[in-house]
C-alpha positions in Angstrom: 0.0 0.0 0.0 1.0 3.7 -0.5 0.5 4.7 2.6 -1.3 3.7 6.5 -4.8 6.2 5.1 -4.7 4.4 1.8 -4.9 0.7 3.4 -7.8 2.0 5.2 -9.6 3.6 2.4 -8.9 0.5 0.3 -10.6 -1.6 3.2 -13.3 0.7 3.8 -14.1 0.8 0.4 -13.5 -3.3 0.3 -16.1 -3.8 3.0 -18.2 -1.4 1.5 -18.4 -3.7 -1.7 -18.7 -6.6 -0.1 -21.6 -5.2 1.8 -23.3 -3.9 -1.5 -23.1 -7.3 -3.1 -24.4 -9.3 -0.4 -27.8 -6.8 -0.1 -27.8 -7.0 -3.7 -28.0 -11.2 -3.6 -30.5 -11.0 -0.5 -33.4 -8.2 -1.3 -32.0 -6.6 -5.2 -34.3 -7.0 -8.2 -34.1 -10.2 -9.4 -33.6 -11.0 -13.2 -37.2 -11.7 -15.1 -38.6 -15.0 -15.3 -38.2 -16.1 -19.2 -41.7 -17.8 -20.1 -42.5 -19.6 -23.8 -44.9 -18.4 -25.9 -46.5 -19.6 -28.9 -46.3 -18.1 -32.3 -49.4 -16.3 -31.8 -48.3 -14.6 -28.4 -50.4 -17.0 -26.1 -48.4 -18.8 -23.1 -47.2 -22.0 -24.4 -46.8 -25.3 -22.3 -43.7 -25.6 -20.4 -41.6 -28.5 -21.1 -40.1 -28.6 -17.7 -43.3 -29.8 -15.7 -43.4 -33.0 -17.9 -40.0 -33.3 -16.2 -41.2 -33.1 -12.9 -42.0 -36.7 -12.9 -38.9 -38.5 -12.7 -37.5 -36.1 -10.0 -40.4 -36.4 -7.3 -38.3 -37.0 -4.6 -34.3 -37.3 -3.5 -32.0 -39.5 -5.0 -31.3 -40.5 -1.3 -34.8 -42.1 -0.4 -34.3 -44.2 -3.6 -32.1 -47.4 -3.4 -29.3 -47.9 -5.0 -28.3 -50.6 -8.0 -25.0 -51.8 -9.2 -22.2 -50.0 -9.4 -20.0 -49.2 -12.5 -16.4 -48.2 -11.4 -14.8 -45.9 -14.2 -11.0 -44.5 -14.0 -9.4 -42.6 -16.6 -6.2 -40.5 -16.5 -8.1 -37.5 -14.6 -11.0 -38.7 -13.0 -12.2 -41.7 -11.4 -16.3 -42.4 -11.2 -19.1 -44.6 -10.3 -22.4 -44.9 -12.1 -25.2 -46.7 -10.6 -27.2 -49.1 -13.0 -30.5 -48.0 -11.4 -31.2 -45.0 -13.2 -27.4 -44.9 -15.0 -26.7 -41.8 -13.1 -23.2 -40.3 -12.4 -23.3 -40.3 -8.8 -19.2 -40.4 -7.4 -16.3 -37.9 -9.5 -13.6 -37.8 -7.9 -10.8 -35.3 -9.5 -7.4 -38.1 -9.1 -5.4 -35.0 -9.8 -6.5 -32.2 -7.1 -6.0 -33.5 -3.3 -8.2 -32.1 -0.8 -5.1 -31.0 1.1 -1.7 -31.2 0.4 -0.8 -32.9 3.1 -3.6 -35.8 1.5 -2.5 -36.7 -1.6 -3.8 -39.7 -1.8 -7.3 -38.2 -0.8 -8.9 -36.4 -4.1 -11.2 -34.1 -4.0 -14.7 -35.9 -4.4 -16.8 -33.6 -6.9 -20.2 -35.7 -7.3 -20.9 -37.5 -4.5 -24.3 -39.8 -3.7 -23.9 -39.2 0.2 -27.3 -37.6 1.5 -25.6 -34.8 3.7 -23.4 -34.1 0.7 -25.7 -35.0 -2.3 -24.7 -33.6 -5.8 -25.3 -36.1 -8.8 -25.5 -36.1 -12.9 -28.8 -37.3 -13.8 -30.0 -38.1 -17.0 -32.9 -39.9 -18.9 -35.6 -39.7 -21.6 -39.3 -38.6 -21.4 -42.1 -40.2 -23.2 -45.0 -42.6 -22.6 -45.1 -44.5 -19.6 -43.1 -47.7 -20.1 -41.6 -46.6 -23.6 -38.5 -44.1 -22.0 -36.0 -45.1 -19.5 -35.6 -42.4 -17.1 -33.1 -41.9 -14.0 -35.1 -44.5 -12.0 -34.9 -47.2 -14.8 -32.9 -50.2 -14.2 -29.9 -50.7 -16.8 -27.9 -53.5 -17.8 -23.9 -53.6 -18.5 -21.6 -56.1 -20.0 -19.1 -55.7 -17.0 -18.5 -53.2 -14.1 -15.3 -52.2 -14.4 -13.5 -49.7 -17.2 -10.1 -48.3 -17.3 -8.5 -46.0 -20.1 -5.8 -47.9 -21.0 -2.1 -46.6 -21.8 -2.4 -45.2 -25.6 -6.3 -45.1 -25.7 -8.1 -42.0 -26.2 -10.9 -42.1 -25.2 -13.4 -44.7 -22.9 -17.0 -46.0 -23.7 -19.3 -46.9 -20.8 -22.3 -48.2 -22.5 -25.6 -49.0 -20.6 -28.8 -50.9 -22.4 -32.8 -51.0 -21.4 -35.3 -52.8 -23.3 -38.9 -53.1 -22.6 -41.3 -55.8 -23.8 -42.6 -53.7 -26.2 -39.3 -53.9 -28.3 -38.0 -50.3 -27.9 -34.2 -50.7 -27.3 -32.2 -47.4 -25.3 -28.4 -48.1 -25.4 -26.6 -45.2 -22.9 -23.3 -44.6 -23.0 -21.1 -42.5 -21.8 -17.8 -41.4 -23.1 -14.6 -40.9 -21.2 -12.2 -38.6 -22.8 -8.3 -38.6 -22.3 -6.7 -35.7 -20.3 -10.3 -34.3 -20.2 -12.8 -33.5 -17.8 -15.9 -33.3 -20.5 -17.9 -36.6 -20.4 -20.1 -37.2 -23.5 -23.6 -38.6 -23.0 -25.8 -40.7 -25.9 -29.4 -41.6 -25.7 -29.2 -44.1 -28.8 -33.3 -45.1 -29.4 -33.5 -48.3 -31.4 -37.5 -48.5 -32.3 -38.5 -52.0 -33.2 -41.9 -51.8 -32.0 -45.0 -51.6 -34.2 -45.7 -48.2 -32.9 -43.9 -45.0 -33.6 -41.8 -44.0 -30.5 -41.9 -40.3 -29.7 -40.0 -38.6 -26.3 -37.1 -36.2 -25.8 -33.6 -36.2 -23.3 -33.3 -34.6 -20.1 -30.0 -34.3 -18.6 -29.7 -32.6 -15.2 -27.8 -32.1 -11.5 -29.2 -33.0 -8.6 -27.8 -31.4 -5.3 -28.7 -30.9 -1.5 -27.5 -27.2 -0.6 -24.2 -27.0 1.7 -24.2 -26.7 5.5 -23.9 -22.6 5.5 -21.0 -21.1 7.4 -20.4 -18.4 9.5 -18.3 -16.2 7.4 -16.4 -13.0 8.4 -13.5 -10.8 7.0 -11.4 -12.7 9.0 -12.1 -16.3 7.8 -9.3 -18.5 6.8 -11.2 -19.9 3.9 -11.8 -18.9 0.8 -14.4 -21.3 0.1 -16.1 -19.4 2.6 -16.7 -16.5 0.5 -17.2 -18.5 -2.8 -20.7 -18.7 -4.3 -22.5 -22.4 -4.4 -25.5 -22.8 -6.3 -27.3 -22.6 -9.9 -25.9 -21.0 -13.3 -28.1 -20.3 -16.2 -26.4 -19.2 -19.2 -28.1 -18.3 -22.8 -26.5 -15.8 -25.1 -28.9 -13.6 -24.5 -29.0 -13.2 -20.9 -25.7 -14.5 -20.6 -24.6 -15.8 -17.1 -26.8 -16.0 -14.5 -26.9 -17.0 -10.4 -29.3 -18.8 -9.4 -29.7 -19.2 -5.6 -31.4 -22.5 -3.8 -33.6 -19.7 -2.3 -34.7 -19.0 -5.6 -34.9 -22.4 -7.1 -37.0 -22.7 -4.0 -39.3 -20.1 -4.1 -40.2 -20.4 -8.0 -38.8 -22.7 -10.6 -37.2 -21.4 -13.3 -38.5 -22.1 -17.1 -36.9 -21.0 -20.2 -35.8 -21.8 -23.8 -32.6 -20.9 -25.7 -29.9 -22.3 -28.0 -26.6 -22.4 -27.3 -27.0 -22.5 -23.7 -26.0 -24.5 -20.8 -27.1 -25.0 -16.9 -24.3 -25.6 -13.6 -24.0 -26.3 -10.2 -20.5 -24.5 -9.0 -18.8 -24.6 -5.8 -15.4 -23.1 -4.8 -12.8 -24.2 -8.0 -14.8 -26.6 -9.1 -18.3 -27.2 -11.0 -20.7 -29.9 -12.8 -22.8 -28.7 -16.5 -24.6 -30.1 -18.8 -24.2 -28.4 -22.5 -26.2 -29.2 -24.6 -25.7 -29.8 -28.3 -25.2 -26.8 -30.8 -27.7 -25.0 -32.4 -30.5 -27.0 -30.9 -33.2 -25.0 -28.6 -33.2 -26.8 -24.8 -35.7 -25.7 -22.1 -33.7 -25.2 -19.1 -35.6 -25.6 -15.6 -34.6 -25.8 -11.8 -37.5 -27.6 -9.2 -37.0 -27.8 -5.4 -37.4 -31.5 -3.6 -37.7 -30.4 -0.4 -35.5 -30.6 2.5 -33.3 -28.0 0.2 -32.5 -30.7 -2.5 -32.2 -29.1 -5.8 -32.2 -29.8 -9.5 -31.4 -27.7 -12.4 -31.7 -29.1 -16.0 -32.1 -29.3 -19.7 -34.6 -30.8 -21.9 -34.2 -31.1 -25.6 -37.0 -31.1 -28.2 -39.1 -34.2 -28.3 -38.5 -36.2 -31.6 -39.9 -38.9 -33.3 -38.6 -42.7 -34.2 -40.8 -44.8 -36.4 -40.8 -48.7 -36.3 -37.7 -50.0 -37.4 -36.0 -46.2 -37.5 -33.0 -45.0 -34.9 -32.1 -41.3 -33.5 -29.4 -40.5 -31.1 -29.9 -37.6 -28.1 -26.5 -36.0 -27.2 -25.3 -33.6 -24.3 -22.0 -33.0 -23.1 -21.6 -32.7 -19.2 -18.7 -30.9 -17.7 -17.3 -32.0 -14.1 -14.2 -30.7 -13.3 -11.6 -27.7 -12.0 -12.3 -24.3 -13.5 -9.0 -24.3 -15.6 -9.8 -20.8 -17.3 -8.3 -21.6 -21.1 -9.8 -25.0 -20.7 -13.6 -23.8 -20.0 -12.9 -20.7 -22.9 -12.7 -23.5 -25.5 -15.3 -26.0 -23.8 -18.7 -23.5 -24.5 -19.6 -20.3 -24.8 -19.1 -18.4 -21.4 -17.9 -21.4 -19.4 -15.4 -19.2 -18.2 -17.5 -17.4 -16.7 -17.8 -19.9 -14.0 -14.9 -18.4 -12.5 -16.4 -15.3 -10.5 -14.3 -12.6 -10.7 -17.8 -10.6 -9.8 -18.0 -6.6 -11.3 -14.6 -5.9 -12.0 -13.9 -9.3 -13.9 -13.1 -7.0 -16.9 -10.0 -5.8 -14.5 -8.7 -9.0 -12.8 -8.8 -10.7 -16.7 -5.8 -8.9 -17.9 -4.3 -9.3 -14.3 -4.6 -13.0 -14.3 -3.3 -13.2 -17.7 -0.6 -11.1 -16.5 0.8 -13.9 -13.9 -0.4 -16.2 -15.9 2.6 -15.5 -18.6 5.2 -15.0 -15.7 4.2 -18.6 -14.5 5.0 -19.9 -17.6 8.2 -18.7 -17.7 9.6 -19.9 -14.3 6.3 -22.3 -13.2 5.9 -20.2 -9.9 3.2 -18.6 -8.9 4.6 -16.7 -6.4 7.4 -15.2 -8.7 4.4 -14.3 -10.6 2.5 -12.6 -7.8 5.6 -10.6 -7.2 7.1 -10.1 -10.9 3.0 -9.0 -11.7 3.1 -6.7 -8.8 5.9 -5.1 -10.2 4.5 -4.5 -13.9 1.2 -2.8 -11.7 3.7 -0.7 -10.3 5.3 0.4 -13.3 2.1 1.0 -15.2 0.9 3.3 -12.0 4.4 4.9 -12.0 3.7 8.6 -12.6 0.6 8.3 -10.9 2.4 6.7 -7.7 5.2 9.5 -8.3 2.4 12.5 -8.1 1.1 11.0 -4.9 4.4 10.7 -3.4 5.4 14.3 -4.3 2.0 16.0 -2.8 3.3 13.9 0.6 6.3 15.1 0.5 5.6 19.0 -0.3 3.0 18.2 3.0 5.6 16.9 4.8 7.8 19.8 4.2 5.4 21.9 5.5 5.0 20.6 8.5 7.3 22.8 11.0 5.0 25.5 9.7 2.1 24.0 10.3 2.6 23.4 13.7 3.8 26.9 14.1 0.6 27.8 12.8 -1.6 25.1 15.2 1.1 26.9 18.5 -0.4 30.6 17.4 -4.3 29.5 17.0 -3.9 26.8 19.8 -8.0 26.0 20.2 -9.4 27.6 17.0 -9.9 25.5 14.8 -11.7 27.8 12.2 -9.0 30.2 12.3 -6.1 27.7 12.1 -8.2 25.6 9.4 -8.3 29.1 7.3 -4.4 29.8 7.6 -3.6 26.3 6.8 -5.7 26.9 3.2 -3.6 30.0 2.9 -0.9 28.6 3.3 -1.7 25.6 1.1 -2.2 27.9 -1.5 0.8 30.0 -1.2 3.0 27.4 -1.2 0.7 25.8 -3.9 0.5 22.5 -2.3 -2.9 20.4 -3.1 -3.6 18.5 0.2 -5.7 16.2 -1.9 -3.1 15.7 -4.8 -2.4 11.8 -3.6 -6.0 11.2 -3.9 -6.4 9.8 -7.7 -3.6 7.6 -7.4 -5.1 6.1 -4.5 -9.3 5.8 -6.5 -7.2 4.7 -9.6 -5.4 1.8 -7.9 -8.5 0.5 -5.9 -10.3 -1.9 -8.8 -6.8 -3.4 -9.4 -6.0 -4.3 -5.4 -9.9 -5.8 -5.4 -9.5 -7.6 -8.6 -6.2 -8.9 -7.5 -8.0 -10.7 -4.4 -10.4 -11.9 -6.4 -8.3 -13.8 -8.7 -6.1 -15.2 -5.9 -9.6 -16.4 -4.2 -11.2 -17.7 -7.2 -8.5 -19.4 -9.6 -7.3 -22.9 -9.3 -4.5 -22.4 -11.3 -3.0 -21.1 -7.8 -5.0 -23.4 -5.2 -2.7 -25.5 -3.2 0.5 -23.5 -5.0 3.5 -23.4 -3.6 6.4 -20.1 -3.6 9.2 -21.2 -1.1 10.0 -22.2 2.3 7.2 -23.0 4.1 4.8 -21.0 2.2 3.0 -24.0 0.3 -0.4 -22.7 -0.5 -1.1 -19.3 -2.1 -4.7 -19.3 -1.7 -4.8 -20.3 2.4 -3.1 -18.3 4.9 0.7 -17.9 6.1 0.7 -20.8 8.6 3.1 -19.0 10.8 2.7 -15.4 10.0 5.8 -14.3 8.5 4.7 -12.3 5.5 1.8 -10.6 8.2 4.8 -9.6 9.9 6.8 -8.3 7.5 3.8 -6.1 5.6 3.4 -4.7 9.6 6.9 -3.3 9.5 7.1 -2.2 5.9 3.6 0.1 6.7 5.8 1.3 10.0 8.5 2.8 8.0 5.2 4.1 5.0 4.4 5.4 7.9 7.6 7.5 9.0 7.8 8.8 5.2 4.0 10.2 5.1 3.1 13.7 6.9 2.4 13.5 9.9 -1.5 14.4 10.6 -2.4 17.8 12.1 -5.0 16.6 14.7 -2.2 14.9 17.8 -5.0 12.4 18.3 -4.9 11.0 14.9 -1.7 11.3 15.0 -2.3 8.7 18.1 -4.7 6.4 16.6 -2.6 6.3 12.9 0.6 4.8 15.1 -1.8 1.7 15.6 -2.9 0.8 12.1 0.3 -0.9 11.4 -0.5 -3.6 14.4 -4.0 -3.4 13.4 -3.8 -4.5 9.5 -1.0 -6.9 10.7 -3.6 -8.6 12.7 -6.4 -8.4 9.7 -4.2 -9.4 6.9 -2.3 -12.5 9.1 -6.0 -14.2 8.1 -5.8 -13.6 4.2 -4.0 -15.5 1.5 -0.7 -15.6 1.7 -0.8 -14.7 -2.3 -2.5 -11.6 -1.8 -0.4 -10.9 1.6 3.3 -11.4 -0.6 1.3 -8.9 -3.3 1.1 -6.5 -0.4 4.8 -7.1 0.8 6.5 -6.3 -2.5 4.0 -3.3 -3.6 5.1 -1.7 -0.1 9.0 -2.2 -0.4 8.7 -1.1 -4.3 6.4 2.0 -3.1 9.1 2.7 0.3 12.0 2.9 -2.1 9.8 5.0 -4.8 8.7 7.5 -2.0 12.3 7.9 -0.6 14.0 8.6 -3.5 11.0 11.8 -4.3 11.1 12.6 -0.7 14.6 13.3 -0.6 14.0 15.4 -4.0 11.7 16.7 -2.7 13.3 18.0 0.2 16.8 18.5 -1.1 15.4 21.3 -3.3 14.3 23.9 -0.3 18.0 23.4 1.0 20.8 26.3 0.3 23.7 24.9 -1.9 27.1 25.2 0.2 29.7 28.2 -0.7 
């Protein structure tokens, strides 16, 4: 930070956000309800009530089938043969903590106090469309991807008596976290089969925490719940409270629905170019589902068609999701100033790819910030200084008014202005550089690319706090000695209370991420050093040359 006044205007007008945004998500407007119409302007049916049926009650009251154990490269799963739903992902490649591992981090998981399952199915008459309470049958339960193979299929069949053949499979890809899903309908019934594919999650809503400024977690501060996104609305929260309240209904191509947690997230996308109706519905005792339902289509005696969706389960790699669908990225919640902490995660991103540490990054991206907000940081730095050089005669001036403060508050603005000194001159610096410090904190919260990443030493995790509060420390000294460099205030008693703030913020800032604590610790030697060398300038010029 600049100085002890602008750490507290930065948090001030942190908290202030964070207070904003969280009204805003409990009693702001909420986004318009999308409803279908018909061609001639009347309300048309809504697909997503037909859909109701095979969700009318938890996945947890039903009991379970076989289970299909599935491990690839990045994942390893289990589907269940009742219903041929995804119900355990675990991510092989991202250990809950790094002192575990062995012990992934379990994305989809069937447990009822952690619920959150891929279900999928198709609709039509009763007894003609296997849906997510079917039973399936499969050639063996166990698949690997073995060394030089691509890609894994995980096919599933139902058949009823009538002769209408479902085969689902699912397809494993390598190095991937995208799972394709295909509903192949073989008719060889007498009658024409007609129905359409539903593919959606299924999740009970997480214990909520006590949160505070001072939590240790990020995941505390993430958001969990509902996406919608549609190129026309784009990306959309939607909260359990929400889903609960009034379920959602609307039609779009080229969209796609989520559940997303803290780093990681489930979606279904849905093929291109083809209209889905996207719906959420409450089960009670907060268990929620949000989905998509294709088109119904039509498969005479004899005849074939194949319902496809993509479902996504995985970390929110940024450059993977860009390429994955249309405003996948988005998943990572940068929140309003996303179009700020972009460019500064691409920033670090490049330095990590030249010596694959994040925390050289952090410190080599704090110093391109710097750089870019040179002048500005210089201009700040000079108005200190000029006040700092005038304050013998501002306390001259507070000895002759002593208790009046009108009079001495009128001298000091003459004096400001005969010396031409703007007491405010530090000011823009200071507004300019607040989006970048927020957006910084964001992108150390919300990317994975630095979860569990290690600088040096003992500081193994970027995103989780400095386990024995070294870097708190050091930030607490390096404001100390901002602190000697700035003017002094007028007023003895803020003079008083300012002498604290470097304890204080040391205290705040030991329960932040270390990432954002290092970004802190360089930015305040680089700015020291910067508001030396113009103090000294500064100050050198009011002194007489020797004879």
């Amino acid at each position: 930070m600049d100085n002890l006044r602008f750490v507290l205007f930065v948090l001030f007008l942190f908290l202030t956000f964070q207070i904003y945004e969280q009204w805003q998500r409990d009693y702001g407007p909420k986004p318009p309800e999308a409803v279908a119409v018909n061609p001639d302007g009347t309300p048309a049916a809504v697909p997503p009530a037909d859909a109701a049926a095979p969700s009318a009650k938890p996945v947890a009251e039903v009991k379970g089938g076989q289970r299909i154990t599935v491990v690839t490269d990045t994942v390893r799963a289990e589907i269940d043969t009742l219903g041929g739903d995804l119900k355990i992902l675990d991510l092989t490649h991202y250990p809950v903590d790094k002192d575990k591992p062995d012990q992934p981090v379990r994305l989809l998981n069937d447990a009822p106090a952690e619920l959150f399952i891929s279900q999928s199915g198709l609709l039509g008459k009763e007894d003609s469309s296997p849906n997510h309470y079917s039973e399936w049958t499969v050639a063996s339960t166990q698949f690997t991807l073995a060394d030089g193979q691509d890609e894994l299929r995980v096919p599933l069949t139902w058949t009823n008596s009538a002769g209408v053949k479902v085969t689902k499979t699912y397809v494993f890809h390598r190095g991937s976290y995208v799972v394709d899903l295909e509903h192949q309908v073989t008719n060889q019934s007498e009658a024409p089969w007609r129905g359409q594919q539903y593919t959606q999650l299924q999740r009970k809503e997480p214990v909520k925490k006590v949160t505070s400024v001072f939590s240790t977690s990020s995941a505390d501060r993430a958001y969990i719940g509902g996406v919608i996104y549609t190129p026309e609305d784009k990306y959309q929260k939607v909260k359990f409270d929400e889903m609960e309240e009034k379920s959602l209904s609307r039609k779009a191509k080229d969209g796609w629905v989520a559940m997303i947690q803290h780093y990681f997230f489930a979606a279904w996308l849905p093929q291109s170019g083809e209209e889905e109706s996207f719906y959420t519905k409450s089960l009670g005792d907060r268990v929620f589902v949000i989905g998509a339902m294709t088109p119904a289509a039509d498969v005479q005696p004899g005849g074939q068609a194949v319902f496809k969706a993509r479902l996504f389960a995985g970390p929110k790699l940024q450059r993977v999701l860009e390429t994955t669908a249309p405003g996948l990225e988005l998943t990572v919640d940068y929140g309003n100033l996303t179009f700020i902490a972009k460019p500064v995660f691409w920033l670090m991103e490049q330095f990590n790819r030249l010596f694959g540490n994040w925390g050289v990054a952090i410190i080599l991206g704090t110093v391109v910030i710097k750089l870019l907000f040179y002048k500005l940081s210089e201009s700040s730095y000079r108005s200190m200084a000029n006040m700092r050089k005038l304050q013998p005669k501002l306390k001259e001036l507070k000895e002759r008014f002593g208790d009046d403060k009108q009079q001495f508050n009128v001298a000091m603005m003459d004096l400001y202005r005969k010396e031409k000194v703007n007491p405010l001159g530090g000011c823009l610096p200071i507004l300019v550089q607040i989006p970048v410090f927020i957006s910084l904190y964001w992108v150390l919260i919300e990317s994975v690319e630095m979860r569990q990443a290690s600088f040096a030493l003992w500081l193994n995790d970027l995103s989780s706090m400095d386990p024995y509060f070294v870097l708190p420390a050091i930030m607490g000294v390096s404001m100390f000695i901002q602190q000697k460099l700035n003017p002094a205030p007028a007023d003895p008693m803020q003079a008083k209370i300012m002498q604290w703030f470097p304890l204080m913020f040391t205290f705040m800032f030991a329960f932040f991420p270390s990432g954002l604590v290092l970004y802190w610790v360089v930015n305040n030697i680089l700015s020291i050093v910067q508001q030396w060398v113009i103090t000294r300038q500064v100050e050198g010029k009011g002194k007489a040359k020797p004879a």
